[in-house]
C-alpha positions as CSV (number, residue, x, y, z in Angstrom):
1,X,9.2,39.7,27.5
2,X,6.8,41.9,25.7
3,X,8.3,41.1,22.2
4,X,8.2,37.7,22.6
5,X,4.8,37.1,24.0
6,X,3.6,39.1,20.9
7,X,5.7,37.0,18.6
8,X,3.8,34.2,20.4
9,X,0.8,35.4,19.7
10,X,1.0,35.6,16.0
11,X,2.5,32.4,15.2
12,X,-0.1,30.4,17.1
13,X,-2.5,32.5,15.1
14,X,-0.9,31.6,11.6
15,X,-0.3,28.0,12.2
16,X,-3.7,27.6,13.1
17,X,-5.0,29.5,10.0
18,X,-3.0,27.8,7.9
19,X,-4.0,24.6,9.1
20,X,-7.7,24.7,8.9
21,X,-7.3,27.0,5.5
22,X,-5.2,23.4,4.1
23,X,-8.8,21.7,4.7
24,X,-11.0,24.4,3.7
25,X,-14.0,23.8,1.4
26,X,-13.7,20.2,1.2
27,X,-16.2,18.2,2.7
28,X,-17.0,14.5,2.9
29,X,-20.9,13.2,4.1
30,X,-20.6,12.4,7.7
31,X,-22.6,9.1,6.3
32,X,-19.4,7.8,5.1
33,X,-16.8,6.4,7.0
34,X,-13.7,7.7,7.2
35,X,-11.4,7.3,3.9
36,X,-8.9,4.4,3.5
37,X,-6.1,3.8,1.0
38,X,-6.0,0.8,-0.6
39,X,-2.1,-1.5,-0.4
40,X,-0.4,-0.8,-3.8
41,X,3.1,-2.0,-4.8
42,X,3.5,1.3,-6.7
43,X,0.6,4.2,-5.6
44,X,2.3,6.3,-8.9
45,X,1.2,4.0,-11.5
46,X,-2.1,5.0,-12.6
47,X,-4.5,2.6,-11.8
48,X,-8.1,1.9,-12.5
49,X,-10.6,1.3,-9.6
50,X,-10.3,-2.3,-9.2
51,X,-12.8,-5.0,-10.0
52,X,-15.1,-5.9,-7.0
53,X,-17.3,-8.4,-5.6
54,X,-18.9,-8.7,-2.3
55,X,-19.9,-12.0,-1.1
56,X,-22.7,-12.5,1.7
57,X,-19.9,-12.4,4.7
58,X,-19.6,-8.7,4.6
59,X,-16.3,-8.7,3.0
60,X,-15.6,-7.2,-0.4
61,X,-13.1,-8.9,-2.8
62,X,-11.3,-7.0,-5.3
63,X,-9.0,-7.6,-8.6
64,X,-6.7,-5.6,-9.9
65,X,-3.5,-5.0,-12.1
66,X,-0.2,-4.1,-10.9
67,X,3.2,-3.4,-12.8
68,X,6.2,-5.8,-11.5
69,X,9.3,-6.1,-13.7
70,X,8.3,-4.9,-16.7
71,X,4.9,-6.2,-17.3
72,X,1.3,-6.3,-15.6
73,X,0.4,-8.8,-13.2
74,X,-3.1,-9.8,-11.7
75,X,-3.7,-9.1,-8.1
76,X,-6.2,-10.1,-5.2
77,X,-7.2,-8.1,-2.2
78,X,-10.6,-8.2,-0.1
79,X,-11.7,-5.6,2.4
80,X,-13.0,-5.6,5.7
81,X,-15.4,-3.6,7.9
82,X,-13.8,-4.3,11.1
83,X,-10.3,-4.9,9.3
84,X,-10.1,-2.2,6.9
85,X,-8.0,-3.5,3.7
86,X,-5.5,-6.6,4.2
87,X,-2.4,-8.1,2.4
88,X,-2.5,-8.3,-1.5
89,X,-1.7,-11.7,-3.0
90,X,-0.2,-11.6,-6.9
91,X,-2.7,-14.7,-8.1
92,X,-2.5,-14.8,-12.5
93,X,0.9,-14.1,-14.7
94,X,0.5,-13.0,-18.0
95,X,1.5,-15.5,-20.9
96,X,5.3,-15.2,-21.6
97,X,6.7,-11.4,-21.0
98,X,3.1,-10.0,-22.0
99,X,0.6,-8.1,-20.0
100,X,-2.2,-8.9,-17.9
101,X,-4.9,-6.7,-17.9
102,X,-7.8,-7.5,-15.9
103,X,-11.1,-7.1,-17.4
104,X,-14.4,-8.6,-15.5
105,X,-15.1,-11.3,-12.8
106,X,-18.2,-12.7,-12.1
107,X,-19.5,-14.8,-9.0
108,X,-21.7,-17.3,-9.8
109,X,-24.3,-19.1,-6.9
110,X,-22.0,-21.8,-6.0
111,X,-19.1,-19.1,-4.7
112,X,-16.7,-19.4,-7.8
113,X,-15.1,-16.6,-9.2
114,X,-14.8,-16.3,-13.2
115,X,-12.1,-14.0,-14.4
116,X,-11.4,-12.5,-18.1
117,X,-8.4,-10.7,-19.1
118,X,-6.4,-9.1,-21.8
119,X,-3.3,-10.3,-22.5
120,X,-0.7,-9.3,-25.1
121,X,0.1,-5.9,-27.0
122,X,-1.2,-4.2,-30.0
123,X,0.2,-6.7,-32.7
124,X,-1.1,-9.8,-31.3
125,X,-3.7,-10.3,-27.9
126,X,-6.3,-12.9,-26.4
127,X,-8.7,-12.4,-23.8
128,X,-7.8,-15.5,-21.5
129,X,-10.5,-16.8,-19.1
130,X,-9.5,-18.7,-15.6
131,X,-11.9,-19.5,-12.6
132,X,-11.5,-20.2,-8.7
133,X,-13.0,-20.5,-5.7
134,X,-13.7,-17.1,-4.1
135,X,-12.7,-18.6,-0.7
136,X,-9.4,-19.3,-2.0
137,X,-8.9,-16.7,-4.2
138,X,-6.0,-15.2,-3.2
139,X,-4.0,-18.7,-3.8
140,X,-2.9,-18.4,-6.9
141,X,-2.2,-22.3,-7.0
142,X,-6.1,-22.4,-6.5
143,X,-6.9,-20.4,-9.9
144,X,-7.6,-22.7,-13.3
145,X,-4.7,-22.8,-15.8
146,X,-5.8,-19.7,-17.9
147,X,-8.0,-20.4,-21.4
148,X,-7.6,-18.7,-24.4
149,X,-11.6,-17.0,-25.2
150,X,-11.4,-13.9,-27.2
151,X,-9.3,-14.7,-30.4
152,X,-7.5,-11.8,-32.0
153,X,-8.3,-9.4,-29.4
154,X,-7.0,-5.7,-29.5
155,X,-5.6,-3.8,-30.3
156,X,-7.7,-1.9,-27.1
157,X,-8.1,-3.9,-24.3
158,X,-11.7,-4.1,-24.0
159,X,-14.1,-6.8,-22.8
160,X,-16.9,-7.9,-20.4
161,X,-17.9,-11.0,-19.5
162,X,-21.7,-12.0,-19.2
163,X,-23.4,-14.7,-17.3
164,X,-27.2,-15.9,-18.3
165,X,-29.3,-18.9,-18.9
166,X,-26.4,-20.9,-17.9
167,X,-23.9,-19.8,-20.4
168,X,-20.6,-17.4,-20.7
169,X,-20.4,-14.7,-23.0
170,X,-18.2,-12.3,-23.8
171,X,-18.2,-9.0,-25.6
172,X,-14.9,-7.7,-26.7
173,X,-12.8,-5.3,-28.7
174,X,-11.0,-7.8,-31.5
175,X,-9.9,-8.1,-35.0
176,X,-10.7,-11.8,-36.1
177,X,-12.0,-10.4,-39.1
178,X,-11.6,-6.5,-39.3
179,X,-11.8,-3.8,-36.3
180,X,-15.1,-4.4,-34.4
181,X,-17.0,-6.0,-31.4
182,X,-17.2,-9.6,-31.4
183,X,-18.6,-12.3,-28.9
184,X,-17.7,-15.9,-28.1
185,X,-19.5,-18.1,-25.7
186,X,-19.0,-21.2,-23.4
187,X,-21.7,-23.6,-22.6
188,X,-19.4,-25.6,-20.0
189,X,-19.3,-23.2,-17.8
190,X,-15.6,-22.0,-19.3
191,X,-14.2,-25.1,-20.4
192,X,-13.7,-24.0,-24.3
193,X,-14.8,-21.3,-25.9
194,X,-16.6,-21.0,-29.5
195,X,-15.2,-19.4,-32.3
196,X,-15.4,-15.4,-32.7
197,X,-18.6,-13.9,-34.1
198,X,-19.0,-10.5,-35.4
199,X,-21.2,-8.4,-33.3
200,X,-20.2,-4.9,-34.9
201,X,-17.5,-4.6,-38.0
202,X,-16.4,-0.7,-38.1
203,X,-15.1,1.1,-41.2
204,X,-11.3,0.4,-41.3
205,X,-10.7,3.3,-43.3
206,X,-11.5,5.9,-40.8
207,X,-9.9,4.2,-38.3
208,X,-12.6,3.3,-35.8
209,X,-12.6,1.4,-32.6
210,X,-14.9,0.4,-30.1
211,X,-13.7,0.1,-26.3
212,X,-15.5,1.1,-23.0
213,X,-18.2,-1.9,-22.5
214,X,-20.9,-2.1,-19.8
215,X,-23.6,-4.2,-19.5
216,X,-26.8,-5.1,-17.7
217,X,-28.9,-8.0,-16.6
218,X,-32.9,-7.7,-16.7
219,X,-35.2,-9.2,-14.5
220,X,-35.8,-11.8,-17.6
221,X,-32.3,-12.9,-17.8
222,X,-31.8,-10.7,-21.3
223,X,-28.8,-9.1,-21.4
224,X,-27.4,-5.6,-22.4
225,X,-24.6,-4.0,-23.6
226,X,-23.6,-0.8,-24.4
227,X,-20.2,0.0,-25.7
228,X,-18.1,3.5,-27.4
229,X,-16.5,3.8,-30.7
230,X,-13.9,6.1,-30.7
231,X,-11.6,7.8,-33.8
232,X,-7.8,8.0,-34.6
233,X,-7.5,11.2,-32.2
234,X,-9.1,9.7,-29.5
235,X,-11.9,11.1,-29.4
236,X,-15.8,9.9,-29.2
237,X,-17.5,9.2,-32.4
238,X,-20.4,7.4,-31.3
239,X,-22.8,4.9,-28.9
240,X,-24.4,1.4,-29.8
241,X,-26.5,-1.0,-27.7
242,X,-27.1,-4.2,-28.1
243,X,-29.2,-7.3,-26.5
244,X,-28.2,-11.0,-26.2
245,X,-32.1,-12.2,-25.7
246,X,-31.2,-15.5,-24.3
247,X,-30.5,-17.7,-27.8
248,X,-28.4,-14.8,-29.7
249,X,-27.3,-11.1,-30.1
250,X,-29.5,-8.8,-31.6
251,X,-27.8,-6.1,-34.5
252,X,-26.5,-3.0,-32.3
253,X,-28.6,-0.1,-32.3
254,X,-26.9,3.5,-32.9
255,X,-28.2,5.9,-29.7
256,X,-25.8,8.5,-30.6
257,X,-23.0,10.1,-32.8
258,X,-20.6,13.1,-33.2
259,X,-19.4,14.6,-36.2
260,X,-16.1,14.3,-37.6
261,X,-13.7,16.6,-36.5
262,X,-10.0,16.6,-36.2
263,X,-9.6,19.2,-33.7
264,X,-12.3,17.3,-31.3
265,X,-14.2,20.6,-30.8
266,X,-17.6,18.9,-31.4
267,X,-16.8,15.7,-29.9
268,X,-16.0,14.4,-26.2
269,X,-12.8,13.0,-25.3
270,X,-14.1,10.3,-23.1
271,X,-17.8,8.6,-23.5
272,X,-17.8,6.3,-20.7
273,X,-21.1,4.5,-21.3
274,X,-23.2,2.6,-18.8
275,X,-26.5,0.5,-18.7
276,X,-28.6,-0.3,-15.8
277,X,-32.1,-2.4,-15.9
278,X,-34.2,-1.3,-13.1
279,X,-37.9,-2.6,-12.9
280,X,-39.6,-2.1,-16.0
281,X,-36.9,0.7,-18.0
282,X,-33.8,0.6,-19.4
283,X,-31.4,3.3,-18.4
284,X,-28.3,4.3,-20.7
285,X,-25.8,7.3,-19.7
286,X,-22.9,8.5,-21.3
287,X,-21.1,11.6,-21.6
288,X,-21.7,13.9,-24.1
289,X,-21.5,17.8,-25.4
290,X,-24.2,19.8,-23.2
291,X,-26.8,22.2,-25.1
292,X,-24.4,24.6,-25.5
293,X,-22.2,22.4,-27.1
294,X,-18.4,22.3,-26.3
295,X,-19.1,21.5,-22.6
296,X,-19.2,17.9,-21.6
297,X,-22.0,16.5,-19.5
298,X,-23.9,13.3,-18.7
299,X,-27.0,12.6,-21.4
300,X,-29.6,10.1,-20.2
301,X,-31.6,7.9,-22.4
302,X,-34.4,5.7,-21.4
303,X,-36.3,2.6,-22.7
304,X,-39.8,1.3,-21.6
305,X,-40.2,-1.5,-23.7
306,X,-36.6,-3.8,-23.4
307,X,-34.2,-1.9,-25.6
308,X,-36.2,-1.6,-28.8
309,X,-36.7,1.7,-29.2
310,X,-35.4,4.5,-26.5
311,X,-36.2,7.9,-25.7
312,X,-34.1,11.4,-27.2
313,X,-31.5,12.4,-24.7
314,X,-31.8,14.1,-21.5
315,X,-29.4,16.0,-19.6
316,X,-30.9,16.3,-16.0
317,X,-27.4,17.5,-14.6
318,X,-26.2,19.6,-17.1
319,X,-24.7,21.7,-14.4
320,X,-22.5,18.8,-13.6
321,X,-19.5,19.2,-16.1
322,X,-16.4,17.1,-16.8
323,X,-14.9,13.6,-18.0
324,X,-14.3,11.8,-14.9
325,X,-15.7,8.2,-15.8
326,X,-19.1,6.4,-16.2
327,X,-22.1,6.6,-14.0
328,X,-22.1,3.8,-11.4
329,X,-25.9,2.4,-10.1
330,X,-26.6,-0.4,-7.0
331,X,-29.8,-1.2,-5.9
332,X,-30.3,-1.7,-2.2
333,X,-32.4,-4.3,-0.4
334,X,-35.5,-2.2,-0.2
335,X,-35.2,-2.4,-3.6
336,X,-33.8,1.8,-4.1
337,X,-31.5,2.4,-7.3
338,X,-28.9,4.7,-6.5
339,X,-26.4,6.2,-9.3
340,X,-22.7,8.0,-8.7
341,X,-21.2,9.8,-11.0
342,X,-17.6,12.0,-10.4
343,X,-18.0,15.5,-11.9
344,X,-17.3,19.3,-10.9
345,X,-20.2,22.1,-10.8
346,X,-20.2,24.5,-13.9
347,X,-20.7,27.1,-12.0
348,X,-18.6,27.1,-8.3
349,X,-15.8,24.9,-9.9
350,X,-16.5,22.2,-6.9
351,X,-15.0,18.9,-7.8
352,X,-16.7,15.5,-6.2
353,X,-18.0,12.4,-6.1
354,X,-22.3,12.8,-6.5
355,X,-25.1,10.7,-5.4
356,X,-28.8,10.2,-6.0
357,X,-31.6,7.7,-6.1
358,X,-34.5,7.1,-8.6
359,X,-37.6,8.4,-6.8
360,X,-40.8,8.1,-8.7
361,X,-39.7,8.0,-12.2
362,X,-37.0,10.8,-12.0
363,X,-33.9,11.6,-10.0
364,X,-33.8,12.7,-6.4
365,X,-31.7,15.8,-5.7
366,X,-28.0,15.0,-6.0
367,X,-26.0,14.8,-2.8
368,X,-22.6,15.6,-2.6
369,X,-20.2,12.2,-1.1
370,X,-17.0,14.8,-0.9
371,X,-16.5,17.6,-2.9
372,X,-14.7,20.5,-2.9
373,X,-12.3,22.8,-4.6
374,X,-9.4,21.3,-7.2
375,X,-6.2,21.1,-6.0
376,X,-3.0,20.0,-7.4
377,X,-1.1,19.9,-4.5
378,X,-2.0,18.1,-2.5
379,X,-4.2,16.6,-5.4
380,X,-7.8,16.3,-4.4
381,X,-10.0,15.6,-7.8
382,X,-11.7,12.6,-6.8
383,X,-12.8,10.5,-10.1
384,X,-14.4,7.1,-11.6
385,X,-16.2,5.9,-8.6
386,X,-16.7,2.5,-8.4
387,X,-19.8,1.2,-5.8
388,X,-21.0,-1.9,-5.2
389,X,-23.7,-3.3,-2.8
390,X,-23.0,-5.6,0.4
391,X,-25.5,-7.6,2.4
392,X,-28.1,-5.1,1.1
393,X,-27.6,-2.2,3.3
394,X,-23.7,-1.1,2.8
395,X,-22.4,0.6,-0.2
396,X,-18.6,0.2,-0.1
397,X,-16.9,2.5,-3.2
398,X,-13.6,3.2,-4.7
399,X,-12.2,6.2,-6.4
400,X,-8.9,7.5,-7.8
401,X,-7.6,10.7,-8.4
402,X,-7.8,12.4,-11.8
403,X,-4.7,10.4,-13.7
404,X,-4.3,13.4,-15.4
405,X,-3.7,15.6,-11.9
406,X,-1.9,13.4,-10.1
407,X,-1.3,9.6,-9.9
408,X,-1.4,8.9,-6.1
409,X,-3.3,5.0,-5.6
410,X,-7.1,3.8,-4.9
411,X,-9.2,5.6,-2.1
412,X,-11.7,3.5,-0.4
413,X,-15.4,4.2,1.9
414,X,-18.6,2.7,2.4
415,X,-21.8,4.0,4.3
416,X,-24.8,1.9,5.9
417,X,-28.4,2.7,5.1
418,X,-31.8,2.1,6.5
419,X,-32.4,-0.9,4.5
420,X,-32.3,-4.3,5.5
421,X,-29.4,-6.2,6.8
422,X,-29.6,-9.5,4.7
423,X,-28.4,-12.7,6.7
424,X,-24.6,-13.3,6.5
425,X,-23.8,-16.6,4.9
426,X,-19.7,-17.7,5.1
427,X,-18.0,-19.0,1.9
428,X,-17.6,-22.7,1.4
429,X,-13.8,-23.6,1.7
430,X,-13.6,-26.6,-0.9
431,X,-9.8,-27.8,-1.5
432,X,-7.8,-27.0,-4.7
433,X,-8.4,-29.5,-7.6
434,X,-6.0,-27.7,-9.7
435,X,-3.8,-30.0,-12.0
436,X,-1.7,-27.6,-14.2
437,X,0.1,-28.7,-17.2
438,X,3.8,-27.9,-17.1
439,X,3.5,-27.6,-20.7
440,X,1.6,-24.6,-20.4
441,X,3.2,-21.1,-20.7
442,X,0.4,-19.4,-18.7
443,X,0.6,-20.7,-15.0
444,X,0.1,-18.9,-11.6
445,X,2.3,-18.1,-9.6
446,X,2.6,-20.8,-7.0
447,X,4.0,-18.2,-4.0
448,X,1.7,-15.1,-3.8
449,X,3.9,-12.3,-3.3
450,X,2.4,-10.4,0.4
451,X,2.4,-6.5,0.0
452,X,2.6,-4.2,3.2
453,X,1.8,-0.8,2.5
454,X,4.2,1.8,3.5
455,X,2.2,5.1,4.3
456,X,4.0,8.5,2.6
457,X,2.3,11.8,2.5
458,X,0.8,11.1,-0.3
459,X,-0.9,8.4,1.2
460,X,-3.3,10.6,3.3
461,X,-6.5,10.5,2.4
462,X,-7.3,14.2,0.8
463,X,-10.1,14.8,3.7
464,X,-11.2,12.8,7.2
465,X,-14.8,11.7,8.4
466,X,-13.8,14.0,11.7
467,X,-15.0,17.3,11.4
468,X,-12.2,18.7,14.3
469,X,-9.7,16.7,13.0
470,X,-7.9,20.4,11.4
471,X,-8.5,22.3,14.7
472,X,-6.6,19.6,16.5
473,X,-3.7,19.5,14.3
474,X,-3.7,23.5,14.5
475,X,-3.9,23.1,18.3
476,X,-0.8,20.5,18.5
477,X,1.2,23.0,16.0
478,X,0.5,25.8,18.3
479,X,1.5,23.9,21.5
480,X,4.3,23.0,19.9
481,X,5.6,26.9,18.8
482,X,4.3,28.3,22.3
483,X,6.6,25.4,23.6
484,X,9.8,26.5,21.6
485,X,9.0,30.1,21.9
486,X,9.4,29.6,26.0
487,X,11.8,27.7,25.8
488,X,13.9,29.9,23.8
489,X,12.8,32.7,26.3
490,X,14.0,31.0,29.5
491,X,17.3,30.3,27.7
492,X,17.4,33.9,26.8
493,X,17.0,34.9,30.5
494,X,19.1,32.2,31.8
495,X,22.3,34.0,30.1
């Protein structure tokens, strides 16, 4: 009896260690809400975030690009607080057997989503623009029959779409004339499209090109756009801005540039530049060698006076090391810019999503969302977060795991701040007035195809909002062994 209340003893005590070591060191802000998993046909393909939009009805819509049969197709899915994630609905086909990459949507004030993406391969590729209701957005019957925009696009799928003073504009990677950036624009709110203007022509003989857009919308309706130019190898070889000032682009302004090097030493591998306007500056980030050189960090460079001329860069989290995405900003409804950025500590090796707010001309101290310790198995590197802002007092974000650990689908939070709660306003539910042209190659699907997602272990999210949720899962795992060990034991005595 002895031997086997011992044995007891010490398998309780290593199933519990080992299940609260499994969570150890990771931690998520009890602010955020515990961690859903976002419905993918196939959680292994390496996606990006998806594309989001919230409208004033609490619910977020996203857009997205999945792989069925052999090519890319462009999904819909909208989120919940008090339903979580629902069904996703395939709503744009790619023109013949090409692909469909999703690059921007915008929602104007009448509720109507616009829509750019990239379609085609490296030889030959247009950016195709479509629009729908956002109500209806996951018919795909309710989606407009798909317009050719960007001209000669590629060979990097690359683009951003930009609404102000009443007119369309887009920014993408193209080769109408040689490798650069060009821009078209619609003044029928999508209709047609003008022809391709040079924005940025690269030197073809070093093989440049650009990728990686963001842009920005001031208080004055100016926009801004920043952009990477990139080398054969891949790597980084420098950062432009630009501003459309209402009537026409302005030339691109050079904020920063490696040196040559074949062996990428001085030179990141990722730049991932972003813009934000905020009041009465300009803020750029990207990622870039830290004063030590070698080590990649975050520079910051600011502008006071609209993008003419900006400050040297900063590196105010220069412990923060990595390549895990652009910076992401939202501004609440008290008016509060907040930034996120996914990066590991240089010197504890903790891995995490980061947060902080503008406070009086600088950045606040930077606040862990969940962090913690790599790990390949299971994967926890959380990376690329994508924010955005509903009714003025949620922040609902997305993040994937480091493709390059592990390829395992879209996690999904949001938090509620102090701010205030703007009033909820329901989407207009006009009918379809599609009429597509059977002549056409690129048509949506007329039957959205409804996806169920089928949990797997790699499914569960990496860490839970519930603090006790290891100790109870130690607890069942030792009731369970202290059950089996007594059992055995009254077997034993019953011979």
């Amino acid at each position: 009896m002895r031997y086997y209340f011992y044995l007891l003893i010490f398998l309780s005590t290593l199933f519990i260690t080992t299940s609260v070591s499994a969570q150890e060191g990771i931690q998520q802000d009890p602010n955020w809400q515990t961690i859903e998993k976002m419905p993918l046909l196939d959680n292994s393909y390496g996606h990006s975030p998806p594309l989001l939009l919230a409208d004033q009805n609490r619910t977020i819509h996203a857009f997205y690009s999945e792989p069925v049969d052999r090519t890319l197709i462009i999904f819909y899915n909208q989120w919940h607080p008090d339903t979580g994630w629902g069904a996703a609905n395939d709503i744009i086909l790619p023109p013949q057997t090409s692909f469909a990459r999703v690059q921007d949507v915008f929602l104007d004030s009448a509720s109507n989503v616009h829509l750019i993406f990239y379609a085609g391969n490296e030889q030959q590729a247009t950016i195709y623009y479509t629009t729908a209701p956002l109500a209806l957005a996951y018919q795909a019957s309710a989606w407009s029959t798909p317009t050719p925009a960007g001209l000669d696009a590629g060979p990097i799928a690359a683009a951003k779409l930009i609404h102000t003073n009443n007119q369309f504009q887009i920014a993408y990677s193209g080769k109408w004339n040689g490798e650069g950036v060009y821009t078209v624009s619609s003044d029928d709110n999508g209709q047609s499209w003008s022809s391709p203007q040079e924005l940025l022509l690269l030197n073809t003989d070093e093989n440049l090109l650009p990728a990686q857009y963001n842009t920005t919308i001031d208080e004055q309706g100016n926009a801004h756009l920043i952009f990477g130019v990139f080398n054969a190898a891949g790597y980084g070889d420098s950062v432009y801005y630009t501003r459309f000032n209402q009537v026409s682009w302005e030339p691109p302004i050079l904020l920063r540039n490696w040196p040559t090097d074949r062996l990428g030493v001085n030179q990141p591998s990722n730049i991932s530049p972003a813009i934000q306007a905020y009041r009465d500056i300009l803020i750029a980030t990207y990622i870039d060698l830290n004063q030590q050189g070698g080590i990649v960090t975050h520079s910051f460079q600011y502008s006071s006076d609209n993008g003419l001329t900006w400050q040297l860069p900063e590196q105010p989290f220069g412990t923060y090391i990595g390549t895990s995405g652009p910076t992401r900003f939202v501004i609440d409804s008290a008016g509060i810019l907040h930034m996120f950025f996914s990066h590991r500590t240089e010197s504890q090796q903790i891995h995490g999503i980061w947060h902080t707010t503008w406070q009086n001309n600088s950045w606040d101290t930077v606040q862990p969302v969940i962090s913690g310790p790599f790990s390949a198995d299971p994967p926890f590197d959380p990376s690329d977060p994508t924010p955005i802002l509903s009714q003025g007092n949620t922040i609902f974000m997305t993040w994937i795991t480091d493709p390059g650990v592990a390829r395992v689908g879209i996690f999904s939070s949001y938090t509620k701040l102090n701010t205030p709660d703007l009033p909820i306003t329901p989407l207009p539910t006009p009918l379809p007035t599609i009429s597509p042209d059977d002549n056409n190659d690129v048509l949506p699907t007329v039957t959205p195809v409804v996806i169920q997602s089928t949990p797997t272990w790699a499914d569960v999210p990496p860490v839970q909002n519930n603090a006790s949720a290891p100790l109870f899962a130690a607890f069942l795992t030792a009731t369970l062994m202290v059950t089996t060990v007594l059992i055995y034991y009254r077997l034993k005595v019953n011979k």
